[in-house]
MIDOSE-1310 file (N, C-alpha, C; in nm, 2 decimals, decimal comma, always signed):
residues 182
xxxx	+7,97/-4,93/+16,69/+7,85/-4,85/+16,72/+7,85/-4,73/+16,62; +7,77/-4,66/+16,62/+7,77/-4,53/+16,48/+7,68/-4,45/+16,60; +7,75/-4,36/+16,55/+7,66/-4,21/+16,62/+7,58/-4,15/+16,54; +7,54/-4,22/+16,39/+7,48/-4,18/+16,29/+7,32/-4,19/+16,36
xxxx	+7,36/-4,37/+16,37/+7,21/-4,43/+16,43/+7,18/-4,36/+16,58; +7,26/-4,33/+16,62/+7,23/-4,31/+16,75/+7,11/-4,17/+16,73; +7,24/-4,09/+16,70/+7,14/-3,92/+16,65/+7,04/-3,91/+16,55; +7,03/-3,99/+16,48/+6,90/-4,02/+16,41/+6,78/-4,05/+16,46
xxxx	+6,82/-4,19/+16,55/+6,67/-4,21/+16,64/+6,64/-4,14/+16,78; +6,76/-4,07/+16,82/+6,72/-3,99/+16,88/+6,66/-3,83/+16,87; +6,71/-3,80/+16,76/+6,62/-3,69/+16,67/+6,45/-3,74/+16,64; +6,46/-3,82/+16,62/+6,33/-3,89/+16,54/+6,27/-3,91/+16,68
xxxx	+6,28/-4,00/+16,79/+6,23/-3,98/+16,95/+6,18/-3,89/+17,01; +6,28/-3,77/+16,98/+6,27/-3,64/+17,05/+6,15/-3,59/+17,00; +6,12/-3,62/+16,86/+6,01/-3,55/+16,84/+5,85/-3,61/+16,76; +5,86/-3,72/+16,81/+5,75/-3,83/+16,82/+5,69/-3,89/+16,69
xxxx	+5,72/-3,79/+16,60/+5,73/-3,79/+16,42/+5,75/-3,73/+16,39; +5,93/-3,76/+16,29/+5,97/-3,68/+16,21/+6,01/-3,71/+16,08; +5,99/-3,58/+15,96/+6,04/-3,63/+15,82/+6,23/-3,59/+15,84; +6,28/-3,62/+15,71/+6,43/-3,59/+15,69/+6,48/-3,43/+15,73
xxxx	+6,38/-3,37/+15,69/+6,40/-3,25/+15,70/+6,43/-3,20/+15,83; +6,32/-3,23/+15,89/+6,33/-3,20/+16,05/+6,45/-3,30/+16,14; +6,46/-3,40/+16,13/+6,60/-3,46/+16,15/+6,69/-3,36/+16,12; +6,69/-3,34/+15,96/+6,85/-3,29/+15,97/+6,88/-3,16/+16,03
xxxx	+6,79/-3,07/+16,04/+6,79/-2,93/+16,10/+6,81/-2,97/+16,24; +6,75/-3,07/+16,32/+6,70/-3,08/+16,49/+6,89/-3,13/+16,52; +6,98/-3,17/+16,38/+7,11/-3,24/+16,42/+7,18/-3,09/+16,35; +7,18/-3,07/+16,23/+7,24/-2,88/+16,24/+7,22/-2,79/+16,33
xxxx	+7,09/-2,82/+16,42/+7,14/-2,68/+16,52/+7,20/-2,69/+16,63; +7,25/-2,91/+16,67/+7,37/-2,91/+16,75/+7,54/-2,88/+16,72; +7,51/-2,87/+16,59/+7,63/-2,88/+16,52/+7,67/-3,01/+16,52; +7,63/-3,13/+16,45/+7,66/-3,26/+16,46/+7,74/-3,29/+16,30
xxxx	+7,69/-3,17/+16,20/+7,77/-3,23/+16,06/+7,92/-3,13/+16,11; +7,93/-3,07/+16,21/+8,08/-3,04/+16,21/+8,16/-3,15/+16,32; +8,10/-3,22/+16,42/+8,19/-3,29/+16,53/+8,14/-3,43/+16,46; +8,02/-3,47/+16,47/+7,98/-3,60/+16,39/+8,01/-3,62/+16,25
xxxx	+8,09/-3,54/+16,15/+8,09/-3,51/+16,00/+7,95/-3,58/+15,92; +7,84/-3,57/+16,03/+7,72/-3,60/+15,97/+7,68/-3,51/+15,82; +7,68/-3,59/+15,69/+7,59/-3,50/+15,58/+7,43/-3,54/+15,61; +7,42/-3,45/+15,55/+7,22/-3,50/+15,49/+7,25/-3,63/+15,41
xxxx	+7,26/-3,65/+15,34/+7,31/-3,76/+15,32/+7,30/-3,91/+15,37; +7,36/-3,88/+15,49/+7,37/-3,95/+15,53/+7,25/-4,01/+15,66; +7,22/-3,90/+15,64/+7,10/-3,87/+15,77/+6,97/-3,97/+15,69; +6,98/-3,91/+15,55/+6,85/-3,99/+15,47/+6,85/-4,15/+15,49
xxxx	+7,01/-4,16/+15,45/+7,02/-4,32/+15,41/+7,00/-4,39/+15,58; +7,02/-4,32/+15,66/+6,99/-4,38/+15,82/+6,85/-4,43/+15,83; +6,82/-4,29/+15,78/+6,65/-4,31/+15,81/+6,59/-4,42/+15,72; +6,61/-4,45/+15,56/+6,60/-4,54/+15,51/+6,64/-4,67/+15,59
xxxx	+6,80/-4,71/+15,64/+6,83/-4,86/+15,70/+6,73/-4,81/+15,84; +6,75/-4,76/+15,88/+6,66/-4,75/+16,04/+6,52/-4,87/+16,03; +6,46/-4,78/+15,89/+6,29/-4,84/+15,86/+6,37/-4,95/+15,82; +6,42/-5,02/+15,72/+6,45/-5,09/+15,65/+6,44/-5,23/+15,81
xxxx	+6,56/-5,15/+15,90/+6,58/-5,24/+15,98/+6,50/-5,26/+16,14; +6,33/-5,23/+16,06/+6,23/-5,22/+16,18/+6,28/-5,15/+16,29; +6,35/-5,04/+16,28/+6,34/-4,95/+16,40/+6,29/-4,81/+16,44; +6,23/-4,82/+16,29/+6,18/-4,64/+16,26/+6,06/-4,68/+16,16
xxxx	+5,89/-4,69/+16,18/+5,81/-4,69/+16,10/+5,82/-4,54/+16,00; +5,77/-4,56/+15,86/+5,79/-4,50/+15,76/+5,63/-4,47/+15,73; +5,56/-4,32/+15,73/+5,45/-4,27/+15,66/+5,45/-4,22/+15,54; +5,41/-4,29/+15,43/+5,37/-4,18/+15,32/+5,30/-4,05/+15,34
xxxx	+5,35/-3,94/+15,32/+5,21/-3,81/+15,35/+5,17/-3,75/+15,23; +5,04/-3,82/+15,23/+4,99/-3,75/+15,09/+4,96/-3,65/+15,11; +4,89/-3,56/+15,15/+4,92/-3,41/+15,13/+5,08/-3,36/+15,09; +5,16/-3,38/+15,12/+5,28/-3,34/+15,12/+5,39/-3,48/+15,02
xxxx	+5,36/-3,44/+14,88/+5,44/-3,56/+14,77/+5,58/-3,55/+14,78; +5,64/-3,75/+14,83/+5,74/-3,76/+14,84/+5,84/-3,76/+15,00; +5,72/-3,65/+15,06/+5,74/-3,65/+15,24/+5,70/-3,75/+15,32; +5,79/-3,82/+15,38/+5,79/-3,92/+15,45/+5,77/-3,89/+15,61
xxxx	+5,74/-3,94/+15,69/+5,73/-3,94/+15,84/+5,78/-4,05/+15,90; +5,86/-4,04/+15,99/+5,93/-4,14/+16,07/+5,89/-4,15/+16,23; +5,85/-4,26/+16,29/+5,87/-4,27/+16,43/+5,93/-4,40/+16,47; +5,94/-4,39/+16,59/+6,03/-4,51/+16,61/+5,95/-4,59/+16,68
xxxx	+6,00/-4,75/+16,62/+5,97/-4,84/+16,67/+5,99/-4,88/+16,81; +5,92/-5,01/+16,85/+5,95/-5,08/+17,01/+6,12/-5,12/+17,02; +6,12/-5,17/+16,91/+6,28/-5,18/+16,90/+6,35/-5,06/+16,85; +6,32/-4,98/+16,81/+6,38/-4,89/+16,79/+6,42/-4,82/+16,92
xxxx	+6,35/-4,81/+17,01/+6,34/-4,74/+17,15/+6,48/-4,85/+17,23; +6,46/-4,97/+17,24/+6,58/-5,09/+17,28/+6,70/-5,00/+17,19; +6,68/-5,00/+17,03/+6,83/-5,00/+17,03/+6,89/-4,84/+17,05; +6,77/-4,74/+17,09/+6,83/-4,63/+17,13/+6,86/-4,61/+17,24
xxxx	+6,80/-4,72/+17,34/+6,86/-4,67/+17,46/+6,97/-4,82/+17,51; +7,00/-4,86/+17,39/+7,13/-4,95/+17,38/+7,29/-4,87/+17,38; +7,22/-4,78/+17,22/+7,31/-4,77/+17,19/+7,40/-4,63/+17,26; +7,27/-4,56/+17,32/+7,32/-4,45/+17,43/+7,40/-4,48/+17,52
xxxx	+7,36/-4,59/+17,63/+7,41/-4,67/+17,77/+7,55/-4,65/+17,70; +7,58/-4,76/+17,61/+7,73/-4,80/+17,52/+7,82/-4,66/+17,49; +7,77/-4,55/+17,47/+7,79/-4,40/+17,42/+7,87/-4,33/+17,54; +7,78/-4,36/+17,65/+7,84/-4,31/+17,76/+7,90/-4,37/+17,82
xxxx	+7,92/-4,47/+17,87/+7,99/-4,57/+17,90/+8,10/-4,65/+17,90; +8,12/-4,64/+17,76/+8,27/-4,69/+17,69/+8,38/-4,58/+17,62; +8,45/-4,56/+17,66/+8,57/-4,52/+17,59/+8,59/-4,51/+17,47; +8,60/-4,42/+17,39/+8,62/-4,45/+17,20/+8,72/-4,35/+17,20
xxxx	+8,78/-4,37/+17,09/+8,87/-4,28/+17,03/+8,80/-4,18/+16,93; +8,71/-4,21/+16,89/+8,61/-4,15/+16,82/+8,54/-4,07/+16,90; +8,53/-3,91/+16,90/+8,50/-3,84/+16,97/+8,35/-3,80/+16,93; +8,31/-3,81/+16,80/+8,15/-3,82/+16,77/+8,06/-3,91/+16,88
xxxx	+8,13/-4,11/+16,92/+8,04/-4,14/+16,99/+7,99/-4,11/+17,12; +8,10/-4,06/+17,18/+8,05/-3,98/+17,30/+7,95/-3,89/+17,30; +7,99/-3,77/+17,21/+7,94/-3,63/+17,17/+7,80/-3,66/+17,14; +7,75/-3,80/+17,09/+7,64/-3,83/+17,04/+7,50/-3,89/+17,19
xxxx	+7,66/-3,98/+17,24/+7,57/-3,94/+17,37/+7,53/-3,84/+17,48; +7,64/-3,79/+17,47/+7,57/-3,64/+17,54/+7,47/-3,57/+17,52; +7,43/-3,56/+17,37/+7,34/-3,51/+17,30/+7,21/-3,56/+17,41; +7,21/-3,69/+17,45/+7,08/-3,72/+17,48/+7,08/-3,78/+17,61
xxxx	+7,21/-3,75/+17,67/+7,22/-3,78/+17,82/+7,12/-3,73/+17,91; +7,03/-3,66/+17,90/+6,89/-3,64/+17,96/+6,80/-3,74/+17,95; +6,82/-3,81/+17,88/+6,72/-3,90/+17,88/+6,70/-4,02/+17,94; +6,84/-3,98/+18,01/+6,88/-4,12/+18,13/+6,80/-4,05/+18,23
xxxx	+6,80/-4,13/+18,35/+6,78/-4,07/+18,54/+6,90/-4,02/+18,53; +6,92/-3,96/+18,63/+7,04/-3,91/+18,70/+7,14/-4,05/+18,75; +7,06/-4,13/+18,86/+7,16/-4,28/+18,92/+7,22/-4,34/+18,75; +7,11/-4,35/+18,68/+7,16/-4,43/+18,60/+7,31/-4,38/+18,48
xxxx	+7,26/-4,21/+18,46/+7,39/-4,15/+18,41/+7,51/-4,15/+18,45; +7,47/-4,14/+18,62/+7,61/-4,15/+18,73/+7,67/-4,27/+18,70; +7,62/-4,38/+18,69/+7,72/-4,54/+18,70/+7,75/-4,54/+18,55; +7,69/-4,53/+18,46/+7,75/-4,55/+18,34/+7,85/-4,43/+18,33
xxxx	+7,85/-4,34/+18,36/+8,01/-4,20/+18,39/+8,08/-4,30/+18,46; +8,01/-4,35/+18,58/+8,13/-4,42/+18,69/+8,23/-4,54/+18,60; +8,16/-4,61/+18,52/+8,19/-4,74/+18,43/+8,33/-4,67/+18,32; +8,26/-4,57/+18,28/+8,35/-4,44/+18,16/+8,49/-4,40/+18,26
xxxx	+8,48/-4,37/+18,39/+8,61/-4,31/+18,46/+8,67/-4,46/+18,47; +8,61/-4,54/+18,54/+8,70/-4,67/+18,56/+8,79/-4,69/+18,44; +8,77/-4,67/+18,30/+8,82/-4,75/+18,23/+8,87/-4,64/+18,11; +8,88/-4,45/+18,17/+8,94/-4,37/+18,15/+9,09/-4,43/+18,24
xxxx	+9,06/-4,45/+18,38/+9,18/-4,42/+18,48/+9,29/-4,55/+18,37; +9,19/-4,67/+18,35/+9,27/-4,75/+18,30/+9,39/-4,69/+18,19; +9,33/-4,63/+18,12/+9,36/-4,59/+17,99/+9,48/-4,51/+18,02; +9,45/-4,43/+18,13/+9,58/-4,32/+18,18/+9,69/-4,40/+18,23
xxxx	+9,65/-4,48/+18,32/+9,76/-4,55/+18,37/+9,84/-4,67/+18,26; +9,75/-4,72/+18,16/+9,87/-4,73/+18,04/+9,94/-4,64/+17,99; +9,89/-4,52/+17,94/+9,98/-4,48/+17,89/+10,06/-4,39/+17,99; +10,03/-4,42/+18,14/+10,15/-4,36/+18,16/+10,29/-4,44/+18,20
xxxx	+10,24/-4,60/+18,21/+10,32/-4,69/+18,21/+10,42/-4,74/+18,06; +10,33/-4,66/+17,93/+10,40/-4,67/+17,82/+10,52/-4,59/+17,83; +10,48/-4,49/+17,93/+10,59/-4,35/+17,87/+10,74/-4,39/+18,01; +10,71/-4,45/+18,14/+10,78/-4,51/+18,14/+10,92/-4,59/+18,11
xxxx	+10,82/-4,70/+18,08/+10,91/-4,81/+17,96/+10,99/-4,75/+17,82; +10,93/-4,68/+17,79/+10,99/-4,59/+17,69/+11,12/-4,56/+17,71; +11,23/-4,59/+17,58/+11,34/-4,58/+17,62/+11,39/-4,46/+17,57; +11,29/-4,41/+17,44/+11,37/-4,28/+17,36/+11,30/-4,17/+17,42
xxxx	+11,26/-4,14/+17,54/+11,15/-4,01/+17,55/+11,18/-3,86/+17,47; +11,34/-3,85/+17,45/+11,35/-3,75/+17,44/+11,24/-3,70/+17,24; +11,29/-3,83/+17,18/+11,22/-3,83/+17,07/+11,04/-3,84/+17,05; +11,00/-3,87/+17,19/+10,86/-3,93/+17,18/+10,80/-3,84/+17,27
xxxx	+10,90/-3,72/+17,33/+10,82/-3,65/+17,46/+10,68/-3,60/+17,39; +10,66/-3,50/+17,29/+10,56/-3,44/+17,30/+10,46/-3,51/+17,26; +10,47/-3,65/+17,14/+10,40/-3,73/+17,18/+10,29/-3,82/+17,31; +10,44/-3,83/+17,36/+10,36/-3,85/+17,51/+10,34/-3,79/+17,60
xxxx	+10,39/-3,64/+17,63/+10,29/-3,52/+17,72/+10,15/-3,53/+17,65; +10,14/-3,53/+17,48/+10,00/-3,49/+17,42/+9,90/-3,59/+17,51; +9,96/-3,74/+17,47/+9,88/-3,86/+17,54/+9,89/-3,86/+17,66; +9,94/-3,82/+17,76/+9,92/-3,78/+17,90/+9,83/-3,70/+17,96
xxxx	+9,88/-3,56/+17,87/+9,71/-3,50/+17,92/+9,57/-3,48/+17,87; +9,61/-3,53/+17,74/+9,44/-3,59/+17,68/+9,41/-3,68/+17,74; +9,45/-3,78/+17,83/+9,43/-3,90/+17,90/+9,37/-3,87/+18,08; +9,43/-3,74/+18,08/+9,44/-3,67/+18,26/+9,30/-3,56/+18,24
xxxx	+9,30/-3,52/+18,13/+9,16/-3,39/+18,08/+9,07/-3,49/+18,05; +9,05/-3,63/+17,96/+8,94/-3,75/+17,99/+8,88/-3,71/+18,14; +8,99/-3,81/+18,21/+8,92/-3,88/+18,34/+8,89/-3,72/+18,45; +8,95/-3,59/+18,45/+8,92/-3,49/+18,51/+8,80/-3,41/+18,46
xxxx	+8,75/-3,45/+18,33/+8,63/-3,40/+18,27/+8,53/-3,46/+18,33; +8,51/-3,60/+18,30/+8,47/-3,68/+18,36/+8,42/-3,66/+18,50; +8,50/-3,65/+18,57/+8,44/-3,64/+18,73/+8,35/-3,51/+18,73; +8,43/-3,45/+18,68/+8,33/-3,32/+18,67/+8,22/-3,34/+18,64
xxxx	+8,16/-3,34/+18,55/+8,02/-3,40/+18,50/+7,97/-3,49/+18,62; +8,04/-3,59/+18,66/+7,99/-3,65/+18,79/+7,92/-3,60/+18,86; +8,04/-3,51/+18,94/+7,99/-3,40/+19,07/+7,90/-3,30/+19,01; +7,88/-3,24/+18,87/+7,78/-3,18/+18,84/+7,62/-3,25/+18,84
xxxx	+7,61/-3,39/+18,79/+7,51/-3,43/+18,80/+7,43/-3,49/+18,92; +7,55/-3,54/+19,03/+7,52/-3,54/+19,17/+7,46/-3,41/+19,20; +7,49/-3,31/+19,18/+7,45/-3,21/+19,28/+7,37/-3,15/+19,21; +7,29/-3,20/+19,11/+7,15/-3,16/+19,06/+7,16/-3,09/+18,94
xxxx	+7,25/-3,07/+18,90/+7,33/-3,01/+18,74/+7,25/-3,02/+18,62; +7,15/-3,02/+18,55/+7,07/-3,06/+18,41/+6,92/-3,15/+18,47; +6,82/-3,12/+18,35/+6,72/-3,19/+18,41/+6,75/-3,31/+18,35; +6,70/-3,44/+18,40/+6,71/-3,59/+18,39/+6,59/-3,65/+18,39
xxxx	+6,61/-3,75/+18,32/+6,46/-3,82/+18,29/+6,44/-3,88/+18,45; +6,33/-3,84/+18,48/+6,28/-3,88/+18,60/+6,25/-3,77/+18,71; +6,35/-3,70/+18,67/+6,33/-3,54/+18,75/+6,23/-3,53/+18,79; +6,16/-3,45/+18,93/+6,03/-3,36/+18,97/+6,05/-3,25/+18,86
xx	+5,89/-3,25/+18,76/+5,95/-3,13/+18,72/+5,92/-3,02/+18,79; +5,96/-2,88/+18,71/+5,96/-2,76/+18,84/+5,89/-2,67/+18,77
């Protein structure tokens, strides 16, 4: 999965047509080229495969030579809210794909955020209880301890983060798509 495409069509979503420009600023003022090492760059060539790959229609704007407009397609809308569900949901060692889903974790309901977090802890706890079954078995600890304290409590700060956000979103924590608004 890429958090390239993810934040791209969701930049471009958020704002119902957008050129490069406005993408790349709408992902600079999350700070996405320092946690995502997103360039402009790379933001263009997205937006190029995105259209390329029928998920983002492409406007010439002639008043404005060389300015393109993007909105997203019917499928583009599937693979954004594919590739979000997956974002939140699954485990990566890659800390961008998460971060990319957060970005747009509003755009779930609340129930539906809760079970994909619920799906994320199941298979955080898993993750903890390997490695705490590695450290275990482990016959040299003394050479591998801080190794494996690091992977212990980045594995115990996962699934304790995690709930948190749970209990935050249960108890009415951020607006959610579907919300009453207020």
């Amino acid at each position: 999965m890429s958090a390239t495409r993810l934040l791209v069509l969701g930049a471009v979503r958020m704002h119902g047509t957008a050129h490069g420009y406005l993408v790349n600023s709408e992902l600079d003022a999350i700070g996405a080229q320092d946690w995502a090492k997103l360039k402009s760059g790379s933001i263009y060539h997205a937006l190029r495969q995105l259209t390329k790959d029928g998920l983002l229609r492409a406007t010439q704007i002639e008043e404005w030579p060389g300015r393109v407009d993007h909105e997203i397609t019917e499928e583009g809308e599937k693979e954004f809210a594919r590739l979000l569900r997956d974002a939140i949901r699954r485990p990566d060692p890659r800390p961008d794909l998460f971060a990319s889903g957060l970005s747009f974790l509003s755009e779930l309901t609340r129930s539906e955020a809760l079970a994909l977090l619920d799906e994320r802890l199941r298979a955080l706890e898993a993750e903890r209880d390997e490695v705490t079954a590695r450290i275990a078995a482990a016959g040299d600890t003394d050479r591998l301890a801080e190794l494996f304290d690091m992977l212990k409590e980045s594995a115990d700060n996962n699934v304790e983060w995690t709930r948190g956000l749970m209990r935050r979103l249960a108890s009415g924590a951020h607006r959610m798509a579907g919300d009453d608004p207020q």
